[in-house]
ZATOR-932192 format. One record per residue: chain; x negated, y negated, z negated of N, C-alpha, C in turn. Coordinates in steps of 0.001 Angstrom, whole numbers. Example, Ala and Ser with C-alpha at 12.3 -4.5 7.8 and 13.67 -1.06 7.14 Angstrom:
2
A, -13190, 5690, -7800, -12300, 4500, -7800, -13200, 3300, -7800
A, -12850, 2250, -7080, -13670, 1060, -7140, -12900, -30, -7870
//
This chain:
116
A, -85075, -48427, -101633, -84240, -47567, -100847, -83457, -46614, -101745
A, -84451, -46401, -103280, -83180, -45299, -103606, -83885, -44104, -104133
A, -82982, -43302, -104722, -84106, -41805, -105075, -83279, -40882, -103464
A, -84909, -39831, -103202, -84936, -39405, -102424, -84063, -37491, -102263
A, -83382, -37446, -101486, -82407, -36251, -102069, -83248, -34909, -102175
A, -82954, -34095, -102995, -84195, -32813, -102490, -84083, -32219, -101477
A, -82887, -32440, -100612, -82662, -31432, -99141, -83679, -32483, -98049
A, -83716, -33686, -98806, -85001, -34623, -97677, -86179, -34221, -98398
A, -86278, -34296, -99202, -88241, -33758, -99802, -88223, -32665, -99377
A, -87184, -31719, -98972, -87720, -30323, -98694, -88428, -30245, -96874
A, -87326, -31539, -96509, -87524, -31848, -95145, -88979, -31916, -94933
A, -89801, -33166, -95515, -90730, -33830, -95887, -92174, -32334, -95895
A, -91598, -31662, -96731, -92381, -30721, -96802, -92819, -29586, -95560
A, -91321, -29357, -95361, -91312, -28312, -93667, -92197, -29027, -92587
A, -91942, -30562, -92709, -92861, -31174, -91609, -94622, -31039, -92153
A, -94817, -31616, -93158, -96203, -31231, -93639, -96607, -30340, -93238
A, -95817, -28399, -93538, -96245, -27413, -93621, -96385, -26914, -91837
A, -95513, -27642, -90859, -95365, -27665, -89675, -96855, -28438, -88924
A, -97741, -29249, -89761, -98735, -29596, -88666, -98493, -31315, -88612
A, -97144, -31387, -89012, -97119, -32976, -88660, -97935, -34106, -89926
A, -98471, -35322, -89328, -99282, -36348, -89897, -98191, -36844, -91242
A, -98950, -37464, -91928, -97899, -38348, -93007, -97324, -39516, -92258
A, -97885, -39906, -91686, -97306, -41222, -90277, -96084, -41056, -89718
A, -96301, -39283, -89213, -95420, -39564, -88429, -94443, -38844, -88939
A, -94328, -37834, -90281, -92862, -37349, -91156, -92792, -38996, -91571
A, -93170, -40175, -92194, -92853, -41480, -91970, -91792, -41973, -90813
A, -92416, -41552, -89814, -91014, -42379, -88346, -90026, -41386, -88354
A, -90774, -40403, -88728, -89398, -39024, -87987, -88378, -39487, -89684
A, -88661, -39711, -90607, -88069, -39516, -91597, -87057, -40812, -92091
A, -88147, -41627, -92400, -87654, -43373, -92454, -88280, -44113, -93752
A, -88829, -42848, -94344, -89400, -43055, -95439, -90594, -43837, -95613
A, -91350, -44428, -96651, -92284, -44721, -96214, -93545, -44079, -96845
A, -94710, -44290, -96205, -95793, -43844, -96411, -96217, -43153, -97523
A, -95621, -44424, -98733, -95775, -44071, -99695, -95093, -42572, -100565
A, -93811, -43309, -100146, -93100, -41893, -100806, -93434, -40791, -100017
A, -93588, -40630, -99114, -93908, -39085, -97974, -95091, -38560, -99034
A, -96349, -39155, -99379, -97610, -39274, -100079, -97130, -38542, -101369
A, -96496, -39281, -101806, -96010, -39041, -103169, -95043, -37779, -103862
A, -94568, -37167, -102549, -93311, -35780, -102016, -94515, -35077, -102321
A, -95555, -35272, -101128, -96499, -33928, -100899, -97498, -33729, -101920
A, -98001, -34798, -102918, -98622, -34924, -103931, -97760, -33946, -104906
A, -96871, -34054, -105046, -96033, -33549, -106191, -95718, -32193, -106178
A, -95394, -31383, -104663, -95729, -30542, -104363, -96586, -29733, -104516
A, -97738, -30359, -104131, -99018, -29372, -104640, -98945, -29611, -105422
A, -98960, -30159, -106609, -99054, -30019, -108256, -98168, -29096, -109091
A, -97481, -29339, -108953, -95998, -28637, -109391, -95339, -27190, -108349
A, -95781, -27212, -107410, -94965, -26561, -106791, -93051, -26452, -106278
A, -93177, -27833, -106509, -91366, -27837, -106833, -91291, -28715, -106058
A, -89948, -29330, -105788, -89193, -30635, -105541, -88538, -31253, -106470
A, -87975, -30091, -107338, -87202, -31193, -108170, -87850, -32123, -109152
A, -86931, -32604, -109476, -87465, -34390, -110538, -87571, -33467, -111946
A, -88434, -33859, -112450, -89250, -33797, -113985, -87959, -34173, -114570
A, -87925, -33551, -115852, -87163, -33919, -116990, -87868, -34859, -117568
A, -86711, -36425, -118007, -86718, -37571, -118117, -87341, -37249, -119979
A, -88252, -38182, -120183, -88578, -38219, -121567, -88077, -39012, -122122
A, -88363, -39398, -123297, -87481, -40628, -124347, -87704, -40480, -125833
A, -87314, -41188, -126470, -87175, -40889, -128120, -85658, -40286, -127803
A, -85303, -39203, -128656, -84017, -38470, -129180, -83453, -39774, -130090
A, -82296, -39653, -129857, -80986, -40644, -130852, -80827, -39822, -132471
A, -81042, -40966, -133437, -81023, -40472, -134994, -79726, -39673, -135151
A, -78732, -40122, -134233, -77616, -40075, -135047, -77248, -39303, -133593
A, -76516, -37545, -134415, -75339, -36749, -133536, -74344, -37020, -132932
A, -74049, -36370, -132611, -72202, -36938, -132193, -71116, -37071, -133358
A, -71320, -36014, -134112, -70847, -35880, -135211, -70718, -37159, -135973
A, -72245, -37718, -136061, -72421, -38574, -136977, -71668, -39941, -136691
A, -71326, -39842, -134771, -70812, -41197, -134240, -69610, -41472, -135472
A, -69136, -39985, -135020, -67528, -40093, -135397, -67641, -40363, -136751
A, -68350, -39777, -137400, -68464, -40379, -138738, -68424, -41540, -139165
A, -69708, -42251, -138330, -69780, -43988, -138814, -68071, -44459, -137932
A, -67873, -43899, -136785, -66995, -44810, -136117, -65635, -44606, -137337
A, -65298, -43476, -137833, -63982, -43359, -138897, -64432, -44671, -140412
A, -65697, -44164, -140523, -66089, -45104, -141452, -65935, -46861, -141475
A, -66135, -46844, -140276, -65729, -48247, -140087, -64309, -48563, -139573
A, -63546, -47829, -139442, -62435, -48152, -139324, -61348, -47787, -140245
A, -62423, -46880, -141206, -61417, -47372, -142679, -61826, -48280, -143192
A, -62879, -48982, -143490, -62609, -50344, -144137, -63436, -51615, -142893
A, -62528, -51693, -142610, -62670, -52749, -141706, -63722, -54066, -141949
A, -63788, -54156, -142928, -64753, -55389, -143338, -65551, -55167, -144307
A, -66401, -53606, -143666, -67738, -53519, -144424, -68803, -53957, -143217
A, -69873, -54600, -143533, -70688, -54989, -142352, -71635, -53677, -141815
A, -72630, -54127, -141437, -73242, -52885, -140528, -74671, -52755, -142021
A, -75477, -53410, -142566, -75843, -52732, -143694, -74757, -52157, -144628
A, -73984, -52457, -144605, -73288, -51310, -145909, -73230, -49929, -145398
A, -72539, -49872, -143625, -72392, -48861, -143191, -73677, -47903, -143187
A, -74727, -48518, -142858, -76081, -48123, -142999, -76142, -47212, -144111
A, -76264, -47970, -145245, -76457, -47206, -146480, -75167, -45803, -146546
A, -74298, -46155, -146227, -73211, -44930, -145919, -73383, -43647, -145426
A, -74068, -44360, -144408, -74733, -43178, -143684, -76071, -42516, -143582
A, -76810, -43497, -144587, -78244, -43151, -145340, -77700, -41882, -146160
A, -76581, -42498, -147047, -76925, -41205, -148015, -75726, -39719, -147540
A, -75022, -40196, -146904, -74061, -39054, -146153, -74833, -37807, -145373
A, -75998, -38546, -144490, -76678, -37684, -143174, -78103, -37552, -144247
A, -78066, -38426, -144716, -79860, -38064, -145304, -80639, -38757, -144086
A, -80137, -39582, -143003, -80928, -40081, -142016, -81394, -41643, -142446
A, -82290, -41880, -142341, -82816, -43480, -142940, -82227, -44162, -140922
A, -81206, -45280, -141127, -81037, -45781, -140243, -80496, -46528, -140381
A, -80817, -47889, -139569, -80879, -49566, -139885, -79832, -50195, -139290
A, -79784, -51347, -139755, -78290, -52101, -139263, -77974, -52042, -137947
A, -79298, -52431, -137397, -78678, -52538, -135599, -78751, -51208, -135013
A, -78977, -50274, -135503, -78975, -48887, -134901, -77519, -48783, -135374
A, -76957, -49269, -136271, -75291, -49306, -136617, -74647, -49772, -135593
A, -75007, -50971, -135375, -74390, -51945, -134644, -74798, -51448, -133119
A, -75119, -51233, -132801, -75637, -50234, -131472, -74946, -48907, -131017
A, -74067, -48240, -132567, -73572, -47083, -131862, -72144, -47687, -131841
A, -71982, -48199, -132779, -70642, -48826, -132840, -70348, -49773, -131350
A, -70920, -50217, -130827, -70562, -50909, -129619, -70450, -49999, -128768
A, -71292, -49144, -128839, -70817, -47755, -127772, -69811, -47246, -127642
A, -69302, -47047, -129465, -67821, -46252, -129475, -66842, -47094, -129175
A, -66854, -48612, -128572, -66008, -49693, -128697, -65663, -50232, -129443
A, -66439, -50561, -130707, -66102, -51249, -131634, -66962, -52713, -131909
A, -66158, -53927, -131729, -66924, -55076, -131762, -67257, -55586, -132931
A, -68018, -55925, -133249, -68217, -57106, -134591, -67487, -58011, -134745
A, -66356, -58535, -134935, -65856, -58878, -135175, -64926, -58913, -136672
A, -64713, -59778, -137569, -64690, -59378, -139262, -63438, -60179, -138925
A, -62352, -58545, -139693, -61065, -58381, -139746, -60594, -59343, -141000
A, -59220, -59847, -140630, -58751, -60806, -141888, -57599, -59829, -142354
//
């Protein structure tokens, strides 16, 4: 169905705090069981509605650094993605590998493709 908006989890909650069953904020709502469960669980834990900040590994490389590799590779057009690597090994001081090259570079729109 979707992520649930916080003006409906807050809904979710008023009915809880109102007396009503998880069943039936379920029919009154459209939601199901589960997620109603899962609103009011989160609630008492947290005290909140809103959504948790998303975790992840952080990206090696700044913005700065995009622009860097992306100028870098578009001054010499037919260095591959280890050379650029090492470019940017010893430029940033960051140890970072070909396909982490080749990964930002497709981001910035730049294809692999070797210029004649």
């Amino acid at each position: 169905m979707g992520k649930i908006s916080l003006i409906e989890r807050q809904k979710v909650i008023v009915l809880h705090e109102e007396g009503y069953s998880q069943p039936q904020i379920s029919s009154k709502t459209g939601y199901s069981m589960t997620a109603i469960r899962e609103i009011i669980k989160k609630f008492r834990e947290t005290g909140s509605l809103r959504n948790r900040k998303k975790s992840g590994r952080p990206p090696k490389l700044t913005k700065d650094d995009n622009k860097y590799l992306k100028t870098l590779s578009l001054r010499n057009r037919k260095k591959i993605s280890t050379e650029l690597a090492k470019d940017i090994n010893t430029a940033t001081g960051k140890n970072v590998s070909s396909s982490c090259i080749r990964r930002h570079l497709l981001k910035s729109g730049l294809r692999g493709c070797v210029a004649i």
